[in-house]
N, C-alpha and C positions, 0 to 999 in steps of 0.2 A: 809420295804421300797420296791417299785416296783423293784426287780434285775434283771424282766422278758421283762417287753417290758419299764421302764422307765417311768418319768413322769415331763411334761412342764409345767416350774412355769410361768405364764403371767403375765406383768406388772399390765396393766389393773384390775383393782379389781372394785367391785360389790357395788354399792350405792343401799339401799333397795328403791323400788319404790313403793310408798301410791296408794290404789286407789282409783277413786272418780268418779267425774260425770264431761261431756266436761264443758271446760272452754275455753275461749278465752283467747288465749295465745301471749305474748306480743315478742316483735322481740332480739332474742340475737346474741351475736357475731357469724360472719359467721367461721363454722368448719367444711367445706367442705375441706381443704385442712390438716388436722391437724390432728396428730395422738392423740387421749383423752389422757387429763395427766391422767397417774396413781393415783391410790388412795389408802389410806393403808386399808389394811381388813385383819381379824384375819386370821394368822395362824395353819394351822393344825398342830396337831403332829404327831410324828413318828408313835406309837399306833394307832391314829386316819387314819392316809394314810393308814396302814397295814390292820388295822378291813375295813376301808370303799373297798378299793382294792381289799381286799380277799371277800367279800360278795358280789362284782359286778359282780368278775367275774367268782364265783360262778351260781349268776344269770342269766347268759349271755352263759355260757359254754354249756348246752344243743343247746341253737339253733347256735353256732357256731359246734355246732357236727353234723347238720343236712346241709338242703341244703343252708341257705343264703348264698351270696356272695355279700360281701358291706362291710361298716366300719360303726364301732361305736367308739362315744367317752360317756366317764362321766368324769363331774371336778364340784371339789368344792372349792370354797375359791381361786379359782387360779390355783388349783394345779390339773394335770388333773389322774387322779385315774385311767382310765384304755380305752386303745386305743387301737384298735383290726381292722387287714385288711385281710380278707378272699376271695380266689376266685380270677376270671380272669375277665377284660375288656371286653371281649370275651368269655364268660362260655362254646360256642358249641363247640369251638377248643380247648378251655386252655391257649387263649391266652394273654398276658401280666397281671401280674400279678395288681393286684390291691396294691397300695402303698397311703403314705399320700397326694400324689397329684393327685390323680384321681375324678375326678369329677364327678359327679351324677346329674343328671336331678332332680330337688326338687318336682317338681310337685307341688301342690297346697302350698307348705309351701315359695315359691316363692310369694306368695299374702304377706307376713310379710314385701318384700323390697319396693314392688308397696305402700300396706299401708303408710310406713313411709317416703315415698319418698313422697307422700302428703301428709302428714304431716309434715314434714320438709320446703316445699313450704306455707304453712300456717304458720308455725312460724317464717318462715322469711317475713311474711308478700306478699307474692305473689298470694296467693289464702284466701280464705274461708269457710273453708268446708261447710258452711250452705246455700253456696251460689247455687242457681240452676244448675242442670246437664248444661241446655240451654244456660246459660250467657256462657257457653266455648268450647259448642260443637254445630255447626251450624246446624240445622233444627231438633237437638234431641226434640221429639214431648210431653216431659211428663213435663212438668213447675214442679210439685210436686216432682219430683225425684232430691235430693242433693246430694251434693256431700260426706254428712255424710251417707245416706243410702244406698249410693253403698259400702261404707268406712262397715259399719255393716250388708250389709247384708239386708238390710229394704227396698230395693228400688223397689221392685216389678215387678223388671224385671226376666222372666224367662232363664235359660239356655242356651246360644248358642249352644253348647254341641247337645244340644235337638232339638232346632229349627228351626237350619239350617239343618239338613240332609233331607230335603222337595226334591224331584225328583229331581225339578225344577235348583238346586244349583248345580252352577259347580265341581263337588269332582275331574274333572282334574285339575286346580289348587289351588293352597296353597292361602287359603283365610287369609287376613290381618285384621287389630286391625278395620280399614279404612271401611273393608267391612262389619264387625257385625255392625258398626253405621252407614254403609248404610242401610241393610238390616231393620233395627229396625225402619229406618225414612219409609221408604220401606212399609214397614209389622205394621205400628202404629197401626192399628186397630186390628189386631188379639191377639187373648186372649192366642194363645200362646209364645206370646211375653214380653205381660204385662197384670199384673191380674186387671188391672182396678182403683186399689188405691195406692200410695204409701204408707211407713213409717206405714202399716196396721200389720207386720207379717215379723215374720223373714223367709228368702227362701235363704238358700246356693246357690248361681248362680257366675259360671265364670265371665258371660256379667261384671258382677258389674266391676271388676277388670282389664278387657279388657278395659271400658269407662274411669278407671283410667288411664290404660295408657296413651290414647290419650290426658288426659287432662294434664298427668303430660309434656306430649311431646306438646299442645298448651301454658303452662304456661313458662318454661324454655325455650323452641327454640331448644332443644336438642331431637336427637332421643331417645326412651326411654332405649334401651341397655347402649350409651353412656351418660346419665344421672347418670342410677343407677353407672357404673362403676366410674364417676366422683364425687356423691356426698358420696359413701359407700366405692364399694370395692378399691379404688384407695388410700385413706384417712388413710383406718383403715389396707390397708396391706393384703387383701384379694385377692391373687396372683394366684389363679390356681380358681377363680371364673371369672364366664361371662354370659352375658344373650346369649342365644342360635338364631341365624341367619343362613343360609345358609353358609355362608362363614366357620363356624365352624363346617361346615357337619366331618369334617376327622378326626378330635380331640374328638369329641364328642362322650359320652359313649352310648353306644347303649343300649336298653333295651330288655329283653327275659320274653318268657312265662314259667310256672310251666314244660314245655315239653321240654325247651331250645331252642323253637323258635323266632330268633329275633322279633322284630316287625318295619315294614317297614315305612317310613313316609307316614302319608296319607295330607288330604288337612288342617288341624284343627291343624296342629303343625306348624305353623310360629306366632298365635296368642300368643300375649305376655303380662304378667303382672297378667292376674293368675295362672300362670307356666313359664317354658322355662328358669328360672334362673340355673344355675351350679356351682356346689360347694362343696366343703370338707368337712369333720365333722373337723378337725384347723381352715378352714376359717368361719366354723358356729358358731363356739366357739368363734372367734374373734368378730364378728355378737353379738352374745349374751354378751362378755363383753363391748362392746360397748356401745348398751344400756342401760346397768348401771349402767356406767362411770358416768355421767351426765352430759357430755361434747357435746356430739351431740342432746341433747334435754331437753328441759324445764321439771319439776317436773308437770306443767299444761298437756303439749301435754301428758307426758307418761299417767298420769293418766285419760285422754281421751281416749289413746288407750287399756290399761286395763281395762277399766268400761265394765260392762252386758249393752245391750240397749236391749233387748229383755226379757220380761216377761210373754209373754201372756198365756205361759204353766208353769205349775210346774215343776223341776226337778234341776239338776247340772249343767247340760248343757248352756252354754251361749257363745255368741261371743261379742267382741268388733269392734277396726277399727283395722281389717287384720289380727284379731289372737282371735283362739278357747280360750276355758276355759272353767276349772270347778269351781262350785261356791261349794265348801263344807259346809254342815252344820256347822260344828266346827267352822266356820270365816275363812277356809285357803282358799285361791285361786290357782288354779295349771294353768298357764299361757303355751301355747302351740298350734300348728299345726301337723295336719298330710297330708302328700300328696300322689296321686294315680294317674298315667298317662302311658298308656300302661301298662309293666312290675315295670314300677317304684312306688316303698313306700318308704315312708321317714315319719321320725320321730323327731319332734323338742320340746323338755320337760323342760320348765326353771321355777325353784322352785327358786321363789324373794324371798321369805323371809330366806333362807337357803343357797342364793348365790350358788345353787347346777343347773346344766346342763346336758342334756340327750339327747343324738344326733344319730342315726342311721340310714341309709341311705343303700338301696338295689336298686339292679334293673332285681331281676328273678322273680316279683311279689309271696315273701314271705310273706302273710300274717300276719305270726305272729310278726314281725317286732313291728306291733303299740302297743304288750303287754308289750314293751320296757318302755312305759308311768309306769305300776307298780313297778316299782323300786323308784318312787316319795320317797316312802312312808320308803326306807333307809335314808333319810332325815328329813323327816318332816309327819307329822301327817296327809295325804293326804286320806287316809281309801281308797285305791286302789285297796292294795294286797286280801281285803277282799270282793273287788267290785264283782257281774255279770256283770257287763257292759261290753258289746263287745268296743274291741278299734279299732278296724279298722274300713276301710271306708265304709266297705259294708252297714250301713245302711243312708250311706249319699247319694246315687246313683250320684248328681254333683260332685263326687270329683273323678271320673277315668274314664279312658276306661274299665275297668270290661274285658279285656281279648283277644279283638281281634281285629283289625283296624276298623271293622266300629262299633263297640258298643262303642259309645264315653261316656264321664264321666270327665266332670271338676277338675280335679288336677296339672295341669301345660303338657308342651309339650314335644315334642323327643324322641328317646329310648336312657335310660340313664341304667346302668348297678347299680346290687345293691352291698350293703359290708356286712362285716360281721358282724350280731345282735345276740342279746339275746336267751336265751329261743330255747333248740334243739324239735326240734320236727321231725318225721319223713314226708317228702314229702307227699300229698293229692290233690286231687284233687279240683279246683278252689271250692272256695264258702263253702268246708268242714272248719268246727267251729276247732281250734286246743286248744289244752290246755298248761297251764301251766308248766313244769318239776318238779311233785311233793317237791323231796329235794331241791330243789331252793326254792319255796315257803315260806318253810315251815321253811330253814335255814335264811330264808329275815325275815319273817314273825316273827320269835322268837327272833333277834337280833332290829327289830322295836320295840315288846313288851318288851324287856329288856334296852332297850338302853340308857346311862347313860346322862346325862343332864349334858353340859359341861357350868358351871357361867363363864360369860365373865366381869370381874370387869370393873367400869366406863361405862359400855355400858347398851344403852336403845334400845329397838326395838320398830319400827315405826310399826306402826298400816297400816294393808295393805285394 
């Protein structure tokens, strides 16, 4: 059993979720104000908490031996297996230590609340995601741009990130959600705004998720801060989460460079809805049991926001609406986000079929943070640990600031401080490739290839 730091049985248990292709999805009881009834899911045992425990944090223990400072969680089944908080709020001074209420800047994993916040306004029947960007945003200039291929990624709009830092734009003040869909009506014509065709190609762009907000803030009436906190974290309990405003300037975890240098707000951090959300690795876990309650969304919507909409290249890689994913050979799918803004990565790893969760969150831009993702493969047959695939965001360039206040990069807003993750490695300098912790690997690696197969009697598993 955990004797060392303990471990939190949650009510909430895990409904396996199918995926499929969008459906139109029919209106069910309103659960904005209701905590999900629990649901029963199997039990680990002692052995099984011990082996899974001891192998985590195992795997974890090199890069809490190096520089991260953030938190991580892992749980399975309920039970959460191993929670770890390293480091200060304040890394240059030492100051206040990091605890389970400290909060992290999500960066781009902040798009999974905007995502299902429209979606949840579709299943309650208030919007339509097929419906054009235009019907709800006035003088937005692209008729073919929906509200599904902002939702995937397919909309063909380029990076605000990118396309605002033009001379011309004011970088003395904090530009709003308000002013990237001026700017867009503004700048309709240029190509580096919109490539010309919608729903053509997938293109990771912030814009996408900034035009959610506005629209989830024209459909509800509600500011988009006080939406998410009203339809999510107010509901499910998620107590020391908040989307990010000025007024939260004093509370707010600051973010640092690989040098210990904060990073200063510049004009590009008030925009909200592909970042700027804050939050705990307990309130991310509550996040993630939620969604598989089955209590906050229809078996249709989820399996909408799980589906690949992008094929036009080969590989594993695919997105839905508001959340990455690998598609593995095998049939498995590994559901997930990672985000990068300023100093801030975070890492968010939910293995559906396995009921298993992988959460870590930093903010002294730790690179090796997203190799956090290969530990899927203690669970479930994910062929991770065996991957080359680089996991971090560097080859996504929209998903961070890459380092410095004006090199901007799409992954949510603020400086948010990181916690403590996996995998020790020693410090390097920005952009250097880090590896693995050989015995980690190799002790992951040998307990995946041996690992006993536990019959669960009376039980069928859904086809994911």
């Amino acid at each position: 059993m955990l004797t060392r730091m303990g471990y939190l049985v949650l009510s909430v248990a895990l409904a396996v979720v199918s995926c499929g292709h969008a459906q139109t999805a029919k209106a069910v009881i309103h659960t904005d104000t209701v905590q999900p009834a629990p649901v029963a899911a199997p039990k680990l045992t002692g052995p099984e908490i011990e082996r899974y425990s001891s192998l985590t944090a195992h795997f974890f223990e090199p890069m809490l031996a190096g520089r991260f400072n953030g938190s991580i969680l892992v749980a399975k089944n309920g039970v959460i297996l191993y929670e770890k908080y390293k480091g200060f709020s304040d890394p240059l001074h030492h100051r206040d230590s990091i605890t389970a209420h400290t909060a992290f800047h999500l960066a781009s994993v902040s798009k999974t609340f905007t995502a299902m916040g429209t979606l949840k306004l579709w299943q309650d029947g208030k919007l339509d995601i097929h419906d054009p960007v235009a019907k709800y945003l006035t003088g937005f200039p692209y008729p073919a741009v929906t509200i599904e291929t902002l939702l995937n990624h397919r909309s063909g709009l380029h990076n605000y990130v990118h396309f605002m830092v033009k001379p011309f734009v004011n970088k003395h003040k904090f530009l709003s959600n308000g002013d990237v869909l001026q700017y867009i009506i503004d700048h309709s014509g240029d190509r580096d705004v919109f490539t010309g065709q919608a729903n053509r190609h997938f293109e990771y762009s912030n814009t996408n998720f900034a035009l959610l907000a506005l629209i989830i803030e024209k459909v509800s009436g509600l500011p988009y801060p006080e939406f998410i906190s009203r339809t999510f974290f107010q509901p499910l309990g998620m107590t020391d989460s908040y989307v990010y405003t000025l007024a939260d300037s004093a509370k707010a975890t600051g973010s640092y460079s690989i040098y210990g240098r904060p990073f200063r707000m510049e004009f590009l951090d008030l925009v909200y809805g592909d970042k700027n959300v804050y939050s705990t690795v307990r309130d991310m876990y509550k996040w993630d049991q939620a969604l598989r309650s089955g209590s906050l969304f229809t078996k249709g919507v989820l399996d909408s926001a799980y589906a690949g909409y992008s094929f036009e290249k080969p590989g594993q890689r695919n997105y839905g609406l508001g959340w990455r994913m690998l598609l593995i050979p095998n049939g498995k799918k590994l559901i997930y986000h990672n985000g990068w803004w300023h100093g801030n990565r975070t890492v968010f790893v939910r293995c559906l079929d396995e009921d298993a969760t992988i959460i870590a969150l930093c903010n002294d831009d730790y690179t090796p943070v997203y190799t956090a993702k290969r530990l899927a493969d203690l669970f479930g047959d994910y062929h991770q640990l065996q991957s080359r695939e680089s996991f971090d965001e560097e080859p996504d360039p929209a998903d961070s600031t890459g380092g410095n206040a004006i090199t901007f990069s799409p992954d949510t807003v603020a400086p948010a401080k990181r916690g403590p993750v996996a995998f020790s490695v020693a410090p390097e300098p920005a952009g250097h490739r880090h590896t693995i912790h050989h015995s980690a690997h190799r002790k992951v690696a040998h307990y995946v290839k041996h690992k006993p197969v536990r019959k669960k009697s009376g039980q069928t598993q859904q086809s994911a």
